[in-house]
C-alpha positions in Angstrom: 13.5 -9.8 0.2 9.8 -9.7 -0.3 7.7 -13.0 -1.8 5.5 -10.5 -3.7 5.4 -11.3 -7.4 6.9 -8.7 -10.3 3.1 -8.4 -11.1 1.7 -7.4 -7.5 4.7 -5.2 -6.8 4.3 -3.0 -10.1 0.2 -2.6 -9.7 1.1 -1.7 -5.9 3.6 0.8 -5.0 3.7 -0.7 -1.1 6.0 -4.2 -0.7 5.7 -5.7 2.3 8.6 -7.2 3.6 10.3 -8.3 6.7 12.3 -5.7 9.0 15.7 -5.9 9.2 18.0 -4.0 11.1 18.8 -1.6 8.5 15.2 -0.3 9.3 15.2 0.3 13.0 15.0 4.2 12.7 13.0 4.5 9.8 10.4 2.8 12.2 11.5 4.3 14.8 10.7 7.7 13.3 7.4 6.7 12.2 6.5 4.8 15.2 7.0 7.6 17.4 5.1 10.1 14.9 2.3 7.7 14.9 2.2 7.1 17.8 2.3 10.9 19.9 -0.6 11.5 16.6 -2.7 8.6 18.1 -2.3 8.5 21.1 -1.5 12.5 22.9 -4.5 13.4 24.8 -5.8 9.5 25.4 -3.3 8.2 27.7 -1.9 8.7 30.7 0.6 11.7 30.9 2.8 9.6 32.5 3.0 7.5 30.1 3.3 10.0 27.3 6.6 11.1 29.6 8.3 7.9 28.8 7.6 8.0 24.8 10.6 9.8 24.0 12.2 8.8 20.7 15.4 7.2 22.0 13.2 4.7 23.5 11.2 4.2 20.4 14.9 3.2 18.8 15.2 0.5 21.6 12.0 -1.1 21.4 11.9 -1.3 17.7 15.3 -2.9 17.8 14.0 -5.4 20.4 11.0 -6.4 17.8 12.6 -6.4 14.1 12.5 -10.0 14.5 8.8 -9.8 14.8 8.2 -6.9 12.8 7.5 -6.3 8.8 7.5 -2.9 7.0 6.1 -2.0 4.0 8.3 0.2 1.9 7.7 2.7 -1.5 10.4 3.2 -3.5 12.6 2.0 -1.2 11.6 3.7 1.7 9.5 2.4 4.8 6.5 4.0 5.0 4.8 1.7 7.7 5.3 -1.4 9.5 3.3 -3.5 11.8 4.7 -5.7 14.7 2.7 -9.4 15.4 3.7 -11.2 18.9 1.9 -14.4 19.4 -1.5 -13.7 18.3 -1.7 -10.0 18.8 -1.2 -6.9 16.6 0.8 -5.0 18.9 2.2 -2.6 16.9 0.8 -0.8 13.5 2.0 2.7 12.4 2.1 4.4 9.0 4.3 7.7 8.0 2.0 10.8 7.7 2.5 11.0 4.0 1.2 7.3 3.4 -1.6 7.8 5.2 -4.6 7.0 2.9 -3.1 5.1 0.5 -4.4 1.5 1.9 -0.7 0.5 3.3 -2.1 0.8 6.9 -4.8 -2.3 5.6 -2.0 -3.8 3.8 -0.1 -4.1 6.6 -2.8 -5.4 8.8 -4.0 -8.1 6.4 -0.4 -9.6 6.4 -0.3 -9.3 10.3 -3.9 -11.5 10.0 -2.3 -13.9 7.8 1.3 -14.3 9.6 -1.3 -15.1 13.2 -3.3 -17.4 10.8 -0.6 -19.7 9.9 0.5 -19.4 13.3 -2.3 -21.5 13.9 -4.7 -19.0 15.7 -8.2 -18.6 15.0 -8.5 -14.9 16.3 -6.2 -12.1 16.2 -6.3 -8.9 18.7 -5.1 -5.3 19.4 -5.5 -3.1 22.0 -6.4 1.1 20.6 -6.4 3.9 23.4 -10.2 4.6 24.2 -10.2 8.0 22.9 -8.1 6.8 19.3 -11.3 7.3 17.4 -9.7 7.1 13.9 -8.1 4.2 14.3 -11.0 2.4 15.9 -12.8 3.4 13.1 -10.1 2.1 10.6 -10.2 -1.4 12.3 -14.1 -1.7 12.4 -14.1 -0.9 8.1 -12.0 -4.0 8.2 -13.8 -6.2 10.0 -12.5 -6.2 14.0 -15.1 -6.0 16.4 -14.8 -4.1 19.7 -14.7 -6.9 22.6 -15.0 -4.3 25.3 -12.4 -2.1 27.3 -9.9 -3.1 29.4 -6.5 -1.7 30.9 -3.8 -2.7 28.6 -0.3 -3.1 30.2 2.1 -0.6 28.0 5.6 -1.4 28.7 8.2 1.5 30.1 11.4 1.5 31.7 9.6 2.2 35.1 7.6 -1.2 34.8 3.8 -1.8 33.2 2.0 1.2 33.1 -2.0 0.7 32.7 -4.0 2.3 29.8 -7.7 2.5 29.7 -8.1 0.5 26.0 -10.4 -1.7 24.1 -9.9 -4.8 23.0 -10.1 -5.6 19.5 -10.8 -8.9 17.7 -11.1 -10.7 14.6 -12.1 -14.6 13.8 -9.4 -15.4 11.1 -11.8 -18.2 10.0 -14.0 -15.9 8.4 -13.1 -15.0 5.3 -10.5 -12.5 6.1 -8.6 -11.4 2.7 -5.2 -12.8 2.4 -2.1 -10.9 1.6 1.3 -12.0 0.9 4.5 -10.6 1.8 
């Protein structure tokens, strides 16, 4: 059940909420969208080779304890998983895209690692994800440098080149409920 007020939810068609079970394949569906749209082309083949959408089922089951979705009328339309103090995960469906649910979404990920008790949050983007590096330097995450991020697969860690995004949640980051 969201903590949004009557008067948020009406002037914002996007609630943000926590997963629940009930939503594993709705994110699973967008996750694996999103993520063969962000991602084809600037990772490993390999890699791409174990992104099949049965395993997206299983690892967004393994996080819907850690993961909040943002719904319209009823519908997920985007979620966003947080594990310690890292974004790990933040996808939108194709026909939300543009509508400010992905920055939503990545606001209440900065606030849930803020009361965590972090100072910074990160995220990892493939080196060649050009739009969504973009999307996270409009918001105010700087580009710490590349590194090889260690995406999970059934095979064991599998190394991406990435970069490293940061942002110091002490400085005036906007706050979002949900």
């Amino acid at each position: 059940m969201s903590t949004q007020t009557t008067e948020t939810a009406a002037a914002d068609p996007h609630v943000i909420r926590r997963a629940t079970s009930d939503d594993v394949g709705a994110v699973a569906r967008i996750w694996h969208i999103g993520w063969m749209d962000g991602h084809a082309g600037h990772v490993p083949p390999e890699l791409v080779r174990h992104r099949q959408p049965e395993q997206f089922v299983s690892r967004a089951q393994d996080r819907v304890d850690c993961t909040r979705v943002a719904e319209s009328g009823g519908q997920p339309v985007g979620f966003v998983v947080v594990k310690g103090d890292e974004v790990e995960q933040i996808y939108v469906d194709r026909a939300a895209r543009g509508t400010g649910v992905a920055a939503r979404l990545l606001r209440a990920a900065e606030d849930e690692i803020r009361r965590a008790g972090y100072r910074y949050a990160w995220l990892a983007v493939a080196v060649g994800n050009q739009r969504a590096r973009s999307f996270y330097a409009r918001l105010g995450w700087r580009d710490a440098g590349a590194f090889a991020y260690l995406a999970e697969t059934e095979a064991g860690p599998l190394a991406v080149p990435s970069h490293r995004y940061e942002i110091d949640l002490t400085e005036g980051a906007a706050s979002v409920s949900g």
